[in-house]
N, C-alpha and C positions, 0 to 999 in steps of 0.2 A: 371134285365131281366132274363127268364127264357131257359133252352135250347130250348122249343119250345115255339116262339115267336108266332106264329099265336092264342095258346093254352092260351097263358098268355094274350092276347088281350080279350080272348074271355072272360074270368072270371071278369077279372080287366079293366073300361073304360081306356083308350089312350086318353090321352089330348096332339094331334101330334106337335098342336103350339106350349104350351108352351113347351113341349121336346126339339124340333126343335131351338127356341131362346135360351134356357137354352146350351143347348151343342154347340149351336154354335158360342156363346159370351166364352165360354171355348177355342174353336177353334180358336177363334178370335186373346185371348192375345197371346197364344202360337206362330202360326205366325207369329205376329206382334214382338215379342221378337227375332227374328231370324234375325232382319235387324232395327229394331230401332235404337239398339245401334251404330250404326255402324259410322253418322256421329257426334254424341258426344263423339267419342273418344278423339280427339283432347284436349276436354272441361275436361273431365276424367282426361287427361296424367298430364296437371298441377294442376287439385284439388289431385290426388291421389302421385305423387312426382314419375312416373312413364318412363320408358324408351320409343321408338318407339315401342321397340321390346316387349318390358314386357305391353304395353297395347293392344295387339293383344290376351292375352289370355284372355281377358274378352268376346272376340268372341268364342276363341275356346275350353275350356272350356264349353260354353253354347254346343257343337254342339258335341262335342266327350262325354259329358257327354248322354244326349240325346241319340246317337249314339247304345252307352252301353246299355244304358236300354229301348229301346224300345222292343227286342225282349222281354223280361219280358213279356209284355202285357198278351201276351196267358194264362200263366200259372197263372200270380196271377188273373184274371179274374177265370179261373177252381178252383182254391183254394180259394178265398175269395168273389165272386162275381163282376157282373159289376157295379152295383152303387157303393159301395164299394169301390173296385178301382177309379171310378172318385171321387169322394168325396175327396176322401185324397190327388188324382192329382191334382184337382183345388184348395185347401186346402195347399198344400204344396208348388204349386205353385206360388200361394200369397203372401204368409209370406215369402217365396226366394225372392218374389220383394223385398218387405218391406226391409228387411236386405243386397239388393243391394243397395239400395236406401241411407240406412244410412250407407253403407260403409265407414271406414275413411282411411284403408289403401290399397293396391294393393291386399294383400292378401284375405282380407275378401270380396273382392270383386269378388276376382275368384273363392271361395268359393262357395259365396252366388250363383254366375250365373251357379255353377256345380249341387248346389240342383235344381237351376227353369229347368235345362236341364233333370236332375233325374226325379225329380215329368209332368214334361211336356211333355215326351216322349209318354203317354197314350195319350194325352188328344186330339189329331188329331186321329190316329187309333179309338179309341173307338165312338168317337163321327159319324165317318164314320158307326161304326159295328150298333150303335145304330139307324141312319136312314133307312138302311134296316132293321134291326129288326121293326121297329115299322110301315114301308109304306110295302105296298102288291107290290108284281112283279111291277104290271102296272105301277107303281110308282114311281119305284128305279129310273129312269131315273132323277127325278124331285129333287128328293131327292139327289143324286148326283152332281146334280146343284147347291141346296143351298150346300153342302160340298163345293164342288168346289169354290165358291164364300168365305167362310171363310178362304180355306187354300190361297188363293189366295190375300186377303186384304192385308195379313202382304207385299210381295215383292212389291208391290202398293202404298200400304201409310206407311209401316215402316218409308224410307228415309224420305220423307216430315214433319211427324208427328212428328219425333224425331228430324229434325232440327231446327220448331218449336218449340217444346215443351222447346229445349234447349237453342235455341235466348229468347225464352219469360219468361222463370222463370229460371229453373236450369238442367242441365242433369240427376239428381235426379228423375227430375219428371218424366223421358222417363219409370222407375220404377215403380213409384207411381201410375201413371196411371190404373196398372195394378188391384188396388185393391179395385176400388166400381167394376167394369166391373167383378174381380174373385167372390167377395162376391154376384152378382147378379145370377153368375154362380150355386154359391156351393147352394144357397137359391130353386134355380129351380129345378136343378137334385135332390135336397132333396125330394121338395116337388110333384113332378109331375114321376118320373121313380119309378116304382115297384122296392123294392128292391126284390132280389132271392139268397138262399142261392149259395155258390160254389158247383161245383159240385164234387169237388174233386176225379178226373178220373186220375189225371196226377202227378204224385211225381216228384219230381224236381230235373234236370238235374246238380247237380254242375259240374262235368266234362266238360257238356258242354258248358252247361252258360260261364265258366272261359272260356275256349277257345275260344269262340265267343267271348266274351266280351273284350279278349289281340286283338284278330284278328283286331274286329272293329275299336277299337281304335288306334291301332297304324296306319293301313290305314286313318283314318279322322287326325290323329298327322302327315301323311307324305305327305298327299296334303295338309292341310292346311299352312306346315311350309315350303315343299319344295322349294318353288320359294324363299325363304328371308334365305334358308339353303344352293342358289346356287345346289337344287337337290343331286346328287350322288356323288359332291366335298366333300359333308359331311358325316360323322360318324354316325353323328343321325340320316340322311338318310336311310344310310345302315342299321344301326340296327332296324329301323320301317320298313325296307321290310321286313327282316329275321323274323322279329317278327309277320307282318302279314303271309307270307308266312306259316312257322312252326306252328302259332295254326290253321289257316287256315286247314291244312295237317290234325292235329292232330280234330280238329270236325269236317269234313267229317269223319274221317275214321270210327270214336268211333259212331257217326250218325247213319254211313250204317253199323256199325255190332250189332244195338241192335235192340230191337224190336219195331215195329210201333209203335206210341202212347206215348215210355218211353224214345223218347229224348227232349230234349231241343225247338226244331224245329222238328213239324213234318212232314217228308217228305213224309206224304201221301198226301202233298198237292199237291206236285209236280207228283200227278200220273194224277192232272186234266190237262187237254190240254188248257182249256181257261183260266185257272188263272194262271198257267207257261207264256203261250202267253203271258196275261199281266203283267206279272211280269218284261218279254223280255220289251215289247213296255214301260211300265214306267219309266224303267232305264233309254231307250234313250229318252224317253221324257224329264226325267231330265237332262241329260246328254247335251242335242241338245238345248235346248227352255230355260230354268233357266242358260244353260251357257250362252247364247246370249243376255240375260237380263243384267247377270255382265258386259257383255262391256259396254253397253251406255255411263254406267256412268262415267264410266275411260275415255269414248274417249269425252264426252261434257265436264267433267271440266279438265281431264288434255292436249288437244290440243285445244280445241274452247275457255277455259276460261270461261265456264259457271259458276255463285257459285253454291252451291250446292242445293239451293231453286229453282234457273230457270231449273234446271237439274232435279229436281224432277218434276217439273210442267211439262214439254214438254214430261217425261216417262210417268208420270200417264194416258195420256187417252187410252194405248195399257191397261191398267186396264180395263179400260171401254166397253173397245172391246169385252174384254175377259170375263168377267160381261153380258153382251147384248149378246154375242152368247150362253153360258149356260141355261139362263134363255129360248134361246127359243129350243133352242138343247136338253132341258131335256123334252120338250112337244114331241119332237119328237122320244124320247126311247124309243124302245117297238114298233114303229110305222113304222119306218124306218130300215131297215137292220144298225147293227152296221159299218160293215165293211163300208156302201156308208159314214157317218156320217166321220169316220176316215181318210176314204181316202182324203174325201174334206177338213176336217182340215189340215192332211198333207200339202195337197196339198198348200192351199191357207198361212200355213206357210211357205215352200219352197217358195213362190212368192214373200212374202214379206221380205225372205233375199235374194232373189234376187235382190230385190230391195236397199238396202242396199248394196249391191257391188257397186253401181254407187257412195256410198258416196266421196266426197270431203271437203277437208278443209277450202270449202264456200260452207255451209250449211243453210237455212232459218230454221226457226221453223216450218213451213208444211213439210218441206225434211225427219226433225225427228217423227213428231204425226203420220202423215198418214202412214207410215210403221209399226211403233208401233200397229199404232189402227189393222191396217190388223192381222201382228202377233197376235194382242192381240182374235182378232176373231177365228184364227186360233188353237191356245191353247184351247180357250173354246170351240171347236168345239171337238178338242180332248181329254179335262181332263174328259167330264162329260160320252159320251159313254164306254170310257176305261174300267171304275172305275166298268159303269153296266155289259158291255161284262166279268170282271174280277172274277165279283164273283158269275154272273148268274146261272151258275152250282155248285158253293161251298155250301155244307151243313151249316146250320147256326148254327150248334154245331163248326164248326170250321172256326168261321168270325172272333171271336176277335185275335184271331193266325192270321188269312189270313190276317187280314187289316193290323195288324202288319208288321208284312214281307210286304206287300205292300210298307207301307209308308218308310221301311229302306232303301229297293232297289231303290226311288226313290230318297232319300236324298244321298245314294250312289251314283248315276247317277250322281247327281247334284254336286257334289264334284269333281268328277274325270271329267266331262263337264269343270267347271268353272277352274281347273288345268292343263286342254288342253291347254282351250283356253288361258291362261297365258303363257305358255312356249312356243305356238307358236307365242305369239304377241312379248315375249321376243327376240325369235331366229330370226324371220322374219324384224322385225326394224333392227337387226344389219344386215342381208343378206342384206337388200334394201341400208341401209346405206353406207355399203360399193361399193353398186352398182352404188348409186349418186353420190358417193364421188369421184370414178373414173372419173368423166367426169368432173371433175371442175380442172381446170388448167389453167396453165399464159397465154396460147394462146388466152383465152376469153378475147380480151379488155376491155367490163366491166367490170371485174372484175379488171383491175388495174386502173382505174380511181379513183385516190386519194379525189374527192369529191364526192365519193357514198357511200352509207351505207355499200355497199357489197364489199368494196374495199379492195385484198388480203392484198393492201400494208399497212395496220395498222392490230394492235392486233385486234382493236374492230368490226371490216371488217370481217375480218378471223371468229372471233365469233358470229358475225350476220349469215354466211353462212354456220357454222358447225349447229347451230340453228333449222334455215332453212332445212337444208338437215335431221334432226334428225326427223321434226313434217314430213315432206313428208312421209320419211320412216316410222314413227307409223303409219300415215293412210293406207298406202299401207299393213302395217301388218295386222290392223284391219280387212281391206278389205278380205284380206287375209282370214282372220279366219271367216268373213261371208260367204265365198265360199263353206268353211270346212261344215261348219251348214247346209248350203244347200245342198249339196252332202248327208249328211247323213240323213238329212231328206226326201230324193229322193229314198232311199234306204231303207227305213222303208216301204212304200208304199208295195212292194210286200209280206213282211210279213203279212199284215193283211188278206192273205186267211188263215191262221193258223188257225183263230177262228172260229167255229165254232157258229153259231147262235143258243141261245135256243128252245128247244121247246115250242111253245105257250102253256099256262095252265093258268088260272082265279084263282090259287089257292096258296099257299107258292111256293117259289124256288124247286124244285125237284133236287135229285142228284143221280148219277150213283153212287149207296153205294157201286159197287162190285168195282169200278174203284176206290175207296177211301181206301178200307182195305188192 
């Protein structure tokens, strides 16, 4: 792609479809690699001769690696070109399944999942940078939509895919899969995107690359480990805050004392008002909607007893929701004021955790889908306007940097969202717990009636109603934490006068150049 994309259409035809399927089967695996593995761990632990604790890093590993090198994007796009870069993304990404796949021990396996995280980190951003480059304004809306639909797959069908894939042949395959889908990949973006030399505008940050790079990672090492590291009881705790904090310190500061354009991250992005905006609203979108997503699952199979197949089936159709409002939400970009399109997503998300606070621990299968599907509406009401409000004003010399940074702050979000909501479900089970527990005493006749389940006077009594009083108090946590989601989702709402709507124009994105230098 060339820096002026409108310019490089006009020379060279634009074959939209096949671009469009080509990047977004890229889109697709990467995604889906972020939550496939997740119920083959189990399957993993014993092919691999592995601990509880020591197969978690085949997750995290994928996601701090990732983490690392997304900011990259920017710069090796300026230095070596955008095809370029995806090629070797989808490409490297591959051949990381491959050698997940034929893993034999623990280590090669977290290995292999730290290269698919490496080479994988592009291949969402860019594929985003490439649908506005190649659709005109009036467009971005739609084109948005299909993004939205592939980043969106993986949290949908990873679980289900991967549980099958791994009942029906081997957890291997939840790997293998990934390699006619990358090869179809790397075959299209070959054959159908213009390559264009780099522009090489931008010489490379090591100062601050490294300090972004300790920063990020030790944040994605101290939410993902804290809850199983007991938080700030531990050492390694401590020392992943210190560690994010101090580089943290140290690239801001070296940042803001060099000149536009020669850091790492350019913070001329942050002179625009509607791509900061959206930078604000995706973090909480991550943070609020992708945290709420991780409970389901914890609360259908570790209090209702669901496996993990009927738990997948009863989540999947808030996919569908959220699928069916994109596709029609992106006809209406451009057409519709951003901010009405937002508000109503909010909105109609706030309703459906509301809805969810009424949960109890007799639940039907309609109790669970129809909330989902609303939520699921409500996300795609808000993933596909965002995405156009965010980069409306952004110059397209500086998309592949901007989508970058997009996609970190929202994997951000989403970290420190799903690490809430764990340490409140943690603290609040034991508050509640103790709160039940106070009222059960010998006074209760029932409770000493020697032929009841619940009866104090045998061990097995006693343990039926410590049981008992444990699953009340998780749901009440639960509940708890659906409250949290709502509140903050309620509160996002008046932020969106921030944006600012475009000005209409039949022509490329326009941008306030004076407000960028």
């Amino acid at each position: 792609m060339s820096d002026n994309p409108s310019a490089a259409s006009e020379r060279l035809p634009i074959n939209r479809t096949m671009i469009t399927v080509s990047i977004m089967l890229a889109t697709i695996i990467q995604a889906l690699d972020g939550t496939i593995a997740n119920v083959a761990l189990p399957h993993m632990q014993g092919s691999l001769s592995a601990s509880t604790d020591q197969i978690t890093w085949v997750l995290t590993s994928f996601i701090v690696a990732a983490a690392i090198a997304t900011p990259l994007n920017g710069w090796l796009v300026d230095r070596f070109g955008l095809k370029k870069v995806f090629l070797v993304s989808v490409a490297g990404f591959t051949i990381a399944s491959v050698l997940c796949g034929l893993s034999a021990t623990l280590t090669e396996i977290v290995v292999a999942r730290m290269l698919q995280g490496v080479f994988g980190a592009a291949l969402v951003p860019l594929s985003q940078s490439v649908l506005l480059d190649i659709n005109p304004k009036e467009k971005h809306g739609s084109a948005m939509a299909v993004w939205g639909m592939g980043v969106m797959i993986g949290p949908i069908l990873g679980p289900s895919l991967g549980g099958w894939l791994t009942d029906s042949y081997s957890w291997r395959w939840v790997f293998f899969i990934n390699v006619p889908i990358g090869a179809m990949a790397f075959w299209g973006i070959w054959r159908y995107i213009h390559g264009e030399a780099g522009a090489r505008r931008v010489r490379f940050d090591m100062f601050g690359f490294v300090t972004l790079s300790i920063a990020i990672g030790a944040l994605q090492m101290l939410l993902d480990r804290g809850e199983q590291n007991d938080w700030f009881a531990s050492i390694e705790t401590w020392v992943e805050l210190i560690l994010t904090t101090m580089a943290f310190a140290y690239f801001i500061g070296h940042t803001l004392t060099r000149p536009a354009g020669t850091t790492f991250v350019d913070f001329r992005l942050l002179k625009n008002p509607n791509y900061v905006t959206g930078l604000l609203l995706i973090f909480i979108v991550g943070m609020v909607l992708f945290a709420t997503r991780a409970l389901m699952p914890t609360m259908l199979q570790g209090l209702m007893g669901y496996p993990a197949m009927m738990a997948g089936l009863v989540t999947a159709p808030s996919g569908l929701g959220t699928m069916a409002a994109m596709l029609v939400v992106g006809r209406l970009t451009g057409k519709v004021d951003f901010r009405l399109l937002l508000g109503a997503g909010f909105a109609i998300t706030a309703f459906s955790l509301w809805q969810m606070t009424g949960y109890t621990l007799v639940l039907s299968e309609s109790d669970i889908v129809w909330p989902g599907v609303i939520q699921g509406v409500g996300l795609g009401l808000v993933f596909v306007p965002l995405s156009a409000a965010t980069f409306a004003t952004l110059s397209p010399q500086m998309r592949a940097e901007g989508t970058a940074l997009y996609s970190l702050v929202r994997n951000i979000g989403s970290s420190i969202g799903i690490a809430l909501v764990q340490v409140l479900l943690v603290q609040n089970t034991n508050t509640a717990h103790e709160s039940l527990a106070a009222h059960i005493n010998g006074a209760n006749a029932a409770l000493q009636d020697p032929t009841s389940i619940y009866s104090m006077a045998t061990q097995a009594g006693a343990a039926m109603i410590n049981n008992e009083v444990t699953r009340q108090a998780s749901m009440i946590a639960y509940v708890d934490d659906y409250w949290l989601m709502m509140l903050l989702t309620l509160a996002v709402i008046p932020m969106l006068l921030l944006i600012r709507p475009p000005k209409a124009s039949s022509g490329p994105v326009q941008v306030d150049h004076a407000a960028m230098e």
